[in-house]
LUMVO-159434 format. One line per 4 residues: for each residue x, y, z of C-alpha. Coordinates in pm, 1 decimal, decimal comma, padded with zeros to 6 digits. Layout:
X/Y/Z  ...
//
This chain:
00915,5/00098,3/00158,5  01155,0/00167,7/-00149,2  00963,5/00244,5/-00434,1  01219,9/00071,9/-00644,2
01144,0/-00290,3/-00513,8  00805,3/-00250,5/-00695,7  01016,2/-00205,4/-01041,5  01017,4/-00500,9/-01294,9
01084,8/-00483,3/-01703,9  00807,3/-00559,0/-01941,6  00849,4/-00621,0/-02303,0  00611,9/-00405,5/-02474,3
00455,0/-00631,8/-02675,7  00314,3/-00759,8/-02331,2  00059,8/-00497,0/-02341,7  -00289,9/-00596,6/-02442,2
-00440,2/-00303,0/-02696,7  -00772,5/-00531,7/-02708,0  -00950,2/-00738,0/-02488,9  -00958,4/-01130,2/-02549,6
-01308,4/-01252,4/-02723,1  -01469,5/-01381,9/-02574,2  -01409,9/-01234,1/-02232,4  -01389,7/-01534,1/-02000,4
-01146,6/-01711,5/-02262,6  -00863,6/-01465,1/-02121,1  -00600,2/-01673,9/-01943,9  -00572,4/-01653,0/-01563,5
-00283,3/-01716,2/-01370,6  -00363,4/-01885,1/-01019,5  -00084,5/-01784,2/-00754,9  -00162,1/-02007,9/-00459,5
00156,2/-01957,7/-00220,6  00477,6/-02076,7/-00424,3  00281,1/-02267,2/-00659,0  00130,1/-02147,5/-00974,5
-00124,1/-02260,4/-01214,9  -00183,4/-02138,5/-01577,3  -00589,9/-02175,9/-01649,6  -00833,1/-01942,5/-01822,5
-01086,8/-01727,8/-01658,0  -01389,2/-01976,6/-01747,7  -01203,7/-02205,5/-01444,2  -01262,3/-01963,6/-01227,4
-01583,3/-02168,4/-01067,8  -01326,5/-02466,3/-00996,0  -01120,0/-02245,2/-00739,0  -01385,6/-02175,4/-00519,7
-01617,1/-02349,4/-00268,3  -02015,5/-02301,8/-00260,6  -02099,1/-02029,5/00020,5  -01827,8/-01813,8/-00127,1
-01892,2/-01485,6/-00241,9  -01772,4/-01264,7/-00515,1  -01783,4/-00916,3/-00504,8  -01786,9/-00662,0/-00819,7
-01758,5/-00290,3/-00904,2  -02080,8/-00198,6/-01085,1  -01956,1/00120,0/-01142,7  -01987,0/00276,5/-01534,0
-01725,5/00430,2/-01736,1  -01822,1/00741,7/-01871,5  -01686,9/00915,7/-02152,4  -01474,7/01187,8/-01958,6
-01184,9/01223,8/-02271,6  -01315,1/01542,6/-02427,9  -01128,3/01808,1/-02636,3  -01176,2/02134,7/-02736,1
-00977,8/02475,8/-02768,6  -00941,1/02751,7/-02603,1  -01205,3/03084,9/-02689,3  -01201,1/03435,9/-02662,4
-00840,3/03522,9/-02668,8  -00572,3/03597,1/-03000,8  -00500,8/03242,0/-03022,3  -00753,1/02876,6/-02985,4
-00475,8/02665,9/-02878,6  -00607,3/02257,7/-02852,4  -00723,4/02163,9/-02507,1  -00753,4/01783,6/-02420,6
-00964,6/01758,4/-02042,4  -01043,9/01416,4/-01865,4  -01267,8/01483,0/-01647,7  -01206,9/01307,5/-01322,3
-01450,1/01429,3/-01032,7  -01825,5/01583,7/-01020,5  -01820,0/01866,8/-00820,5  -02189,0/01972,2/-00852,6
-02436,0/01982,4/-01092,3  -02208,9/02165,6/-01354,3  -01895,7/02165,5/-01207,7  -01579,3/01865,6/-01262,4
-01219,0/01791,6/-01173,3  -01046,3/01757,8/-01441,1  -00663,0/01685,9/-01583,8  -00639,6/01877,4/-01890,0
-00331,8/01922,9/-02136,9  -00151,9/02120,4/-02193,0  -00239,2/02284,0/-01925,5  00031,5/02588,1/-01939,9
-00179,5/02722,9/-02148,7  -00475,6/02793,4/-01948,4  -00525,7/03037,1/-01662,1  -00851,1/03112,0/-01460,2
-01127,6/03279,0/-01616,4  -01012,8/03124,7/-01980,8  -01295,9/02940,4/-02169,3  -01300,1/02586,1/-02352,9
-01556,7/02498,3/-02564,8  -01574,6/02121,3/-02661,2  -01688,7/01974,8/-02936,4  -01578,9/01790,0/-03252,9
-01690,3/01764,8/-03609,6  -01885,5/01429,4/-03640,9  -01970,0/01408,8/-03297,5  -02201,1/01670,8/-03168,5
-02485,5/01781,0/-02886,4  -02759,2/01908,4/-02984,8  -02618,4/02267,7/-02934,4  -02305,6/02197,4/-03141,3
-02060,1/02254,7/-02828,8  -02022,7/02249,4/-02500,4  -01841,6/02537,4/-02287,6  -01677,3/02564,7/-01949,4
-01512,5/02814,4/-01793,0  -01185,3/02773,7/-01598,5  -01300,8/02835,7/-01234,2  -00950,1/02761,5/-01072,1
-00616,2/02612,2/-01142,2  -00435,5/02341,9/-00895,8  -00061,7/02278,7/-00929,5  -00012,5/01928,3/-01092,8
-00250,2/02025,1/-01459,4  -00580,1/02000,2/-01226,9  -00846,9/02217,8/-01320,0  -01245,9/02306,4/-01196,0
-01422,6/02324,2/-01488,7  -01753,3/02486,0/-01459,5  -01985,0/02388,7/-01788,5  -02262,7/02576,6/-01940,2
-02492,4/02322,2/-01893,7  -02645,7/02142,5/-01566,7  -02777,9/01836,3/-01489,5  -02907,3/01573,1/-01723,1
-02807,7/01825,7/-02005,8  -02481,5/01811,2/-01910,3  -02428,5/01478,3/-01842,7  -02582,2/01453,4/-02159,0
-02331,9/01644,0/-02397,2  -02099,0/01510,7/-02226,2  -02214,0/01150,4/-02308,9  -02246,0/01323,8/-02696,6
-01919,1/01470,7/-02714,1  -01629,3/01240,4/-02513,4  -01505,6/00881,3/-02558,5  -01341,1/00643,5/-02314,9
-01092,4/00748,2/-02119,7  -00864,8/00477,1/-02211,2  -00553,7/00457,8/-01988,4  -00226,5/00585,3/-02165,4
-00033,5/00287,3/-02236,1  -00342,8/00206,1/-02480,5  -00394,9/00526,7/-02622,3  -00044,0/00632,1/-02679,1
-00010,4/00260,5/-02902,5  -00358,4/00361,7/-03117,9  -00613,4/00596,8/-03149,6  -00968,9/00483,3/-02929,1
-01224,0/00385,5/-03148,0  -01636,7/00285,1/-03125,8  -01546,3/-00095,3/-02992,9  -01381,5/00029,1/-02700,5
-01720,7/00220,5/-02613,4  -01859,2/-00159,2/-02548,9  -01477,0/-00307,3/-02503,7  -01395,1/-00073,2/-02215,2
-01731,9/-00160,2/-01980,0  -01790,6/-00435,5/-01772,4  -02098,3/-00636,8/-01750,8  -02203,0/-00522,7/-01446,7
-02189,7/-00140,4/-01564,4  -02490,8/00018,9/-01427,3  -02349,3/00330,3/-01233,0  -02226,8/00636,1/-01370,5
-01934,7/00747,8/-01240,9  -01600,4/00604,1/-01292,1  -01333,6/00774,9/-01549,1  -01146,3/00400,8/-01565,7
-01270,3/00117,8/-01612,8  -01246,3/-00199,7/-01278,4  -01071,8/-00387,9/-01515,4  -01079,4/-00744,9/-01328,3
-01519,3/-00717,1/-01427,8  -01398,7/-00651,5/-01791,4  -01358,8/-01068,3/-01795,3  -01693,6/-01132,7/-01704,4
-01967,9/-01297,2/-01911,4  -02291,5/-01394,9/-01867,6  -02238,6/-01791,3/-01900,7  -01956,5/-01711,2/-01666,3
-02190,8/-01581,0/-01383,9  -02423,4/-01837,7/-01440,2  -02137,9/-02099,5/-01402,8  -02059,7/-01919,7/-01065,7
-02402,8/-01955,0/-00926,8  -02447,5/-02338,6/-01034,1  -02122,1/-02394,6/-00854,8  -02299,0/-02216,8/-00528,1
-02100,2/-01886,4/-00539,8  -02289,3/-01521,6/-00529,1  -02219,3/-01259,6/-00711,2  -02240,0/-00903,1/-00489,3
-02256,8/-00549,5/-00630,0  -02076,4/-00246,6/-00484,9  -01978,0/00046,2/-00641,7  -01653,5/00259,7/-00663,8
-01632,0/00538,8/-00931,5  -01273,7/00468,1/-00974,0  -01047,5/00792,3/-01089,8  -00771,3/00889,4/-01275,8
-00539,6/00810,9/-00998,1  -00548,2/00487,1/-01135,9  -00350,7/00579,7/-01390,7  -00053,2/00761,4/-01191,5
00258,6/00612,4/-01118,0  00431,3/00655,9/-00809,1  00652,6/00958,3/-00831,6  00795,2/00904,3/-00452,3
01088,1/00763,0/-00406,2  00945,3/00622,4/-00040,4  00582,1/00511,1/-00084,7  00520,1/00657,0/00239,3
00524,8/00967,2/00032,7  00259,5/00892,9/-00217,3  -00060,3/00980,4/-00162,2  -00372,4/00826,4/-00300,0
-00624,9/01064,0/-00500,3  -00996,5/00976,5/-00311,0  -01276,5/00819,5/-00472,3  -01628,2/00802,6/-00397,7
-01784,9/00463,4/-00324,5  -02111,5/00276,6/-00155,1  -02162,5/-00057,4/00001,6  -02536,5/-00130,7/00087,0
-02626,6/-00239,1/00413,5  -02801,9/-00522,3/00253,7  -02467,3/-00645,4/00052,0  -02259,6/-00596,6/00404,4
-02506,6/-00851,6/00604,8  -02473,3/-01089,0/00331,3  -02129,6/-01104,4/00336,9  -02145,0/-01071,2/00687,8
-02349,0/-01392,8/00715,6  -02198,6/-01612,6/00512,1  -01833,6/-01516,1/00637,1  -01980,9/-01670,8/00944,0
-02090,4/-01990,9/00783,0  -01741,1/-02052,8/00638,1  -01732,8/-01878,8/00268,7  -01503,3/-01671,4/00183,5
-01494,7/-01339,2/00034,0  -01362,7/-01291,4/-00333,7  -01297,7/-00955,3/-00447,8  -01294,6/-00856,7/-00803,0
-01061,2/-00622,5/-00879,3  -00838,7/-00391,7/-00670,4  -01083,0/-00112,7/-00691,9  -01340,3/-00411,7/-00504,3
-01059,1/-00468,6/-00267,5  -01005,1/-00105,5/-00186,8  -01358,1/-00066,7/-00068,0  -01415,1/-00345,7/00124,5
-01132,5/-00311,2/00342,9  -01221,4/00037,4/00388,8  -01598,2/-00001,2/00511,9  -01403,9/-00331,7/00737,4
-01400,3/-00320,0/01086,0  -01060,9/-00445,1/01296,0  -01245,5/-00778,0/01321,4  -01339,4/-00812,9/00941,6
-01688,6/-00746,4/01001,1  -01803,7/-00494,3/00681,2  -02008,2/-00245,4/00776,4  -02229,2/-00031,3/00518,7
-02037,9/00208,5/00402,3  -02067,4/00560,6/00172,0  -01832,5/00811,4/00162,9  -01487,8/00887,9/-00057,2
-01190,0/00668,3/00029,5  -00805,3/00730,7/-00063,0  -00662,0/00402,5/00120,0  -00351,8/00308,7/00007,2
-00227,8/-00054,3/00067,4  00133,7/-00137,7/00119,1  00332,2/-00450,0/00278,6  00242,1/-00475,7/00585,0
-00124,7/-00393,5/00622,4  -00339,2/-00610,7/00750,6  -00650,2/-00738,2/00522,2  -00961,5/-00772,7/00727,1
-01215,0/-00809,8/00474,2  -01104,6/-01009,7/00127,0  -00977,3/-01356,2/00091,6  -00913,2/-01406,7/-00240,9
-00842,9/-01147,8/-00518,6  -00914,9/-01182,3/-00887,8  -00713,6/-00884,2/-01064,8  -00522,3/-00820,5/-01418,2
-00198,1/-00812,8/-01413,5  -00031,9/-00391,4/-01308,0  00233,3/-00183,5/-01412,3  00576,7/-00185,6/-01250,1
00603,3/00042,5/-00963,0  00225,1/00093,6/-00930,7  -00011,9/00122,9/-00671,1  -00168,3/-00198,1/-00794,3
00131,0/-00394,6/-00804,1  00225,4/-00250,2/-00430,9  -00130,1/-00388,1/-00334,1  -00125,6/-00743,3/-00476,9
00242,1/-00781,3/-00318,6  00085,5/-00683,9/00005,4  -00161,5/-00948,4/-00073,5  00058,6/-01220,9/-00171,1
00373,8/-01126,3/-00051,2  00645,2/-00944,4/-00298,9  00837,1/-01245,1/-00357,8  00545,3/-01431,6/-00480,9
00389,0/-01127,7/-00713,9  00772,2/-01133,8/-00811,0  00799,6/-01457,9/-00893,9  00463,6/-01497,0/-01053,3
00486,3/-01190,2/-01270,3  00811,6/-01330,8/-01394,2  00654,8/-01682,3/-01511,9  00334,4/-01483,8/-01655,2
00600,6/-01226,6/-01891,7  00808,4/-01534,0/-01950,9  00489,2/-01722,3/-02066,2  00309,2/-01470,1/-02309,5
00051,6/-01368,3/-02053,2  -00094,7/-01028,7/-02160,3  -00088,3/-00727,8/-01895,6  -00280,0/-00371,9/-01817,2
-00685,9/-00334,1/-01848,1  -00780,1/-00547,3/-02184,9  -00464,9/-00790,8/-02027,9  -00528,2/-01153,3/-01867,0
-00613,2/-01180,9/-01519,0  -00405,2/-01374,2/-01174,4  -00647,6/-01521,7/-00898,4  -00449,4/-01431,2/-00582,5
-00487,7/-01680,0/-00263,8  -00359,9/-01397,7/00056,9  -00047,2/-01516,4/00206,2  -00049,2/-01599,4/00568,0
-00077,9/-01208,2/00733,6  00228,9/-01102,9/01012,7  00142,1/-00753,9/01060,1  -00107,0/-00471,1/01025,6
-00100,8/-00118,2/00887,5  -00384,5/00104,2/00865,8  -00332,5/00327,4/00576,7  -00714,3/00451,4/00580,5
//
């Protein structure tokens, strides 16, 4: 499909730069068929049935923003890295800016005054060099050490259209995690979880709904735009996640006995429907996944989706008007910047009902 249809104009003072407090008192935009309803995230319990089940991203953000400068040659230009993919035991992915100015074989040491390891720095050599500012970094450290210093010397990767508006700071180390944080491994945050409070769980489970953990270590694809001018041209950058086999039965189970399943976030959605078989049945599931979901596809897994509202042209907003239909994400995204809703990770949130499904697509 055009790329373009996916476009829509957003004031700028849409954008959230910090997250509502508390949490769950974040407004949430209902989008059931043509009709929409403006609530706040503590409704959420009203909107669903007892037997459902809602599914979360326990992934962790770790702090994969580090800079440094380049060593051992005339000049020590600045080097900013995100690191976006283990590798090994002391080995990453990572974007780094700008990145003309590194070649393989150059060093980086990291490190900043105020915020130090216990050795002071941290250094990685450039192992190889990809085409679009990717680079292997391979550190001096290994292991726990590693992970470590680089817990000592990063911060939160927080997505651009944050960080280019002000400069991170301590609250978004707490800010820019979800409740259900508990696995290291993401470079962005599931942003959907970042509305999530304990009274708000505990409001789910009175009202008979679950709350299921799986895990995605979402990546800085997140963050990219589509480029393409086709989306059949984009492709999707592939990220690691695990569904137990214990979590899959459950859902299993009580898809049978009439619930239905609510997924979390996009990152949620992403995994579900790839660990789905052709009849919706989930099976366990761990391995890297790169599915991209355009009009079209046919969901097998997820009934409902709670998400934040995306950027134009975006994966994300391709995916919820797959959902929902583009008219309706149209439509609705028009009422929400018409009605002060706030958009991007520390945004509000819509709770998507999926529109009645014509055709399929398997974009695994």
């Amino acid at each position: 499909m055009r790329t373009d249809l996916f476009d829509f104009h957003l004031p700028a003072e849409r954008i959230a730069l910090r997250p509502a407090s508390p949490r769950d008192s974040a407004r949430m935009l209902v989008v059931e068929g043509a009709a929409l309803h403006d609530q706040t995230i503590a409704d959420l319990p009203q909107w669903l049935k007892p037997g459902d089940q809602l599914v979360v991203n326990d992934t962790k953000v770790i702090a994969a923003q580090m800079k440094g400068r380049r060593i051992g040659r005339e000049t020590e230009p600045k080097i900013e890295a995100t690191l976006i993919k283990r590798l090994d035991g002391s080995r990453w992915q990572a974007l780094v800016k700008p990145a003309k100015k590194l070649t393989a074989g150059d060093r980086i040491r990291f490190g900043n005054d105020g915020k130090v390891c216990l050795l002071g720095h941290l250094d990685a050599e450039v192992e190889a060099k990809g085409s679009e500012g990717e680079v292997t970094l391979s550190f001096s450290l290994h292991g726990p050490a590693l992970d470590q210093a680089i817990a000592d010397l990063g911060s939160p990767p927080l997505p651009p259209y944050i960080a280019s508006k002000r400069t991170p700071d301590d609250q978004d180390l707490a800010d820019y995690q979800t409740m259900f944080a508990a696995k290291e491994g993401a470079v962005a945050a599931p942003t959907a979880g970042l509305h999530f409070t304990p009274a708000l769980e505990q409001a789910l489970r009175a009202r008979g709904v679950d709350v299921n953990r799986i895990t995605l270590h979402v990546g800085a694809g997140t963050f990219l735009p589509v480029k393409v001018d086709d989306t059949d041209g984009h492709k999707m950058h592939a990220e690691w996640g695990t569904i137990s086999a214990e979590t899959a039965d459950k859902l299993n189970t009580a898809r049978k006995n009439g619930g239905r399943i609510i997924a979390v976030g996009t990152t949620s959605l992403r995994l579900l429907e790839s660990a789905a078989r052709e009849d919706g049945t989930i099976q366990p599931f761990t391995a890297e996944t790169s599915i991209f979901i355009t009009p079209g596809y046919r969901f097998r897994a997820v009934d409902i989706l709670m998400t934040n509202f995306h950027l134009p042209k975006s994966t994300l907003f391709i995916l919820v008007s797959a959902f929902s239909g583009l008219d309706t994400m149209q439509q609705a995204y028009a009422h929400a910047i018409a009605s002060g809703y706030r958009f991007y990770s520390y945004g509000d949130a819509c709770l998507l009902f999926r529109a009645r499904q014509t055709g399929f697509s398997d974009q695994s």
